[in-house]
C-alpha positions as CSV (number, residue, x, y, z in Angstrom):
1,X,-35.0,-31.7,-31.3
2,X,-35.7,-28.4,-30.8
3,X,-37.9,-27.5,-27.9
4,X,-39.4,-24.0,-26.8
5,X,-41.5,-23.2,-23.6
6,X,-43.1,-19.8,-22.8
7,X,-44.3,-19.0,-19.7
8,X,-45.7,-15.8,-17.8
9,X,-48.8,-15.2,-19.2
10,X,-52.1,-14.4,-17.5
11,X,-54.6,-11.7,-16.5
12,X,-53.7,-7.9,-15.7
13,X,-55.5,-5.2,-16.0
14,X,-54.9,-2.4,-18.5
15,X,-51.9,-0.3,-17.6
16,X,-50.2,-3.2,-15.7
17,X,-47.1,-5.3,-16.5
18,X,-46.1,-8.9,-17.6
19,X,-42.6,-10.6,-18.2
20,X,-43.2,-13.5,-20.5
21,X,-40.2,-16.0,-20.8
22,X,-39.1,-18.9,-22.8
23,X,-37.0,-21.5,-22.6
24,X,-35.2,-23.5,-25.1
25,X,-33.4,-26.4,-26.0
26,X,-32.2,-28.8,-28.1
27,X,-29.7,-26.7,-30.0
28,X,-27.2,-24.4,-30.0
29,X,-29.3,-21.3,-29.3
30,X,-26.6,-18.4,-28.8
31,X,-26.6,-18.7,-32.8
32,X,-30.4,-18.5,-33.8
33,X,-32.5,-15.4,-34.1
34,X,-35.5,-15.4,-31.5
35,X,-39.1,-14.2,-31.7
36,X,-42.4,-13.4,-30.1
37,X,-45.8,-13.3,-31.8
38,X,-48.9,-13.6,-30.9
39,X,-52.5,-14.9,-32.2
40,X,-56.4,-13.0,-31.2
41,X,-59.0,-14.3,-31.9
42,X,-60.3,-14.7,-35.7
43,X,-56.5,-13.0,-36.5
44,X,-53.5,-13.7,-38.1
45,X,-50.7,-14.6,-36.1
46,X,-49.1,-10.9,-36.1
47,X,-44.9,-10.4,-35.6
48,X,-44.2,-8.3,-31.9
49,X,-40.9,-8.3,-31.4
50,X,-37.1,-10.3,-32.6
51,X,-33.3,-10.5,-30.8
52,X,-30.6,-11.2,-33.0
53,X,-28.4,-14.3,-31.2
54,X,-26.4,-11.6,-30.0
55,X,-28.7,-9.3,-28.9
56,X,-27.5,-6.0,-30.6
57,X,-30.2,-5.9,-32.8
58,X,-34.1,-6.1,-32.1
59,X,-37.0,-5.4,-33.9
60,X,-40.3,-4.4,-32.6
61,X,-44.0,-4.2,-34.6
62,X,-45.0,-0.5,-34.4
63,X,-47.6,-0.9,-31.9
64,X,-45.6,-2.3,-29.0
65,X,-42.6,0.3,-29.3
66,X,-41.8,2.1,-26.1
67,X,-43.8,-0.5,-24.0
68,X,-42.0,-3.9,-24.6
69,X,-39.0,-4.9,-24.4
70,X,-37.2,-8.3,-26.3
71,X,-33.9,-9.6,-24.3
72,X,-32.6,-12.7,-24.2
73,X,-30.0,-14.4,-22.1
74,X,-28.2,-17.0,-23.9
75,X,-26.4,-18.5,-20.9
76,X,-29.2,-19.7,-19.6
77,X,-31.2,-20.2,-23.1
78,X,-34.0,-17.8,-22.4
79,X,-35.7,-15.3,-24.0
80,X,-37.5,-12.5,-22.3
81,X,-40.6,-10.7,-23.1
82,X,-41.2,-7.4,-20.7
83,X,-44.6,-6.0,-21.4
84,X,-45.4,-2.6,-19.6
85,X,-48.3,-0.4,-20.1
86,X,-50.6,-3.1,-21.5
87,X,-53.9,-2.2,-23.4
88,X,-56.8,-4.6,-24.2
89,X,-55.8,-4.8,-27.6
90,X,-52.5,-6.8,-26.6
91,X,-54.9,-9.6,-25.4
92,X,-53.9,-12.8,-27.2
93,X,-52.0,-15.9,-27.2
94,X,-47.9,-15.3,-27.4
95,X,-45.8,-17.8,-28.7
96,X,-41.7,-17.9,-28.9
97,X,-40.3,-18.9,-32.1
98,X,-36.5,-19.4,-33.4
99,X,-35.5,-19.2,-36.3
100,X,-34.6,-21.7,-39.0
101,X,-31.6,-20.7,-39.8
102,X,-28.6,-17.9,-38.4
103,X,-30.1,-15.2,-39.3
104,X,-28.2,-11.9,-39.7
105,X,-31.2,-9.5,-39.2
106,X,-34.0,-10.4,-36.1
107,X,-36.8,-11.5,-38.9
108,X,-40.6,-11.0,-38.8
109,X,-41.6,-13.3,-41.1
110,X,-42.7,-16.1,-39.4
111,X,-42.0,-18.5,-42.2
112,X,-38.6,-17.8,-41.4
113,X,-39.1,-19.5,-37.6
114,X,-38.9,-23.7,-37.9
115,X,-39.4,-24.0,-34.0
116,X,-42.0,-22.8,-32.4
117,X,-43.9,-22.6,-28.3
118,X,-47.3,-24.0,-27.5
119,X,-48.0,-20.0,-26.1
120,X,-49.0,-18.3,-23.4
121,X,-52.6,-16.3,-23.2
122,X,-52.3,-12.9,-22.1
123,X,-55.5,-11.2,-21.8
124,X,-55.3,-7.4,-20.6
125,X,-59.1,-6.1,-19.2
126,X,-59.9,-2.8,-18.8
């Protein structure tokens, strides 16, 4: 069974940095495509960022270009969220997913992601 925890979340002000992580287990997870999303308030659960399993290729949503950062460290089976130069607007719950199935491209579709984290809040004041 596949089992994802993320961790790293909390309150910073805006302009500050956070490193969310997750861990995983219960599969092989070198071979599975990794994601983060996240969830506001009265929103969708919005696509942030992807790693392919061999972290060559990532994906990012538009907004979070240039300030985050996806990496992943398969050894270990985590995957790394760096969030610099946070604005209010990236205040919300983030959750790790992986996906379904091996993935050639780092999806954002999260109906593509069978396992998923219980999240992390990250709320940014300003």
């Amino acid at each position: 069974q596949v089992q994802l925890a993320e961790s790293g979340g909390g309150l910073v002000q805006a302009g500050g940095s956070l490193r969310l992580s997750c861990a995983a287990s219960g599969r092989t997870f070198s071979a599975y495509v990794v994601g983060w999303f996240r969830q506001a308030p009265g929103t969708e659960r919005e696509f942030v960022a992807a790693i392919r399993s061999s972290s060559s290729w990532q994906d990012y949503t538009d907004s979070v270009k240039g300030r985050f950062t996806i990496s992943r460290d398969n050894a270990k089976n985590m995957v790394y969220l760096q969030m610099n130069s946070l604005k209010p607007e990236d205040t919300a719950v983030y959750y790790c997913a992986q996906a379904r199935h091996d993935y050639y491209y780092p999806t954002r579709f999260a109906g593509d992601y069978g396992y998923w984290g219980q999240g992390t809040q990250v709320t940014v004041s300003s």
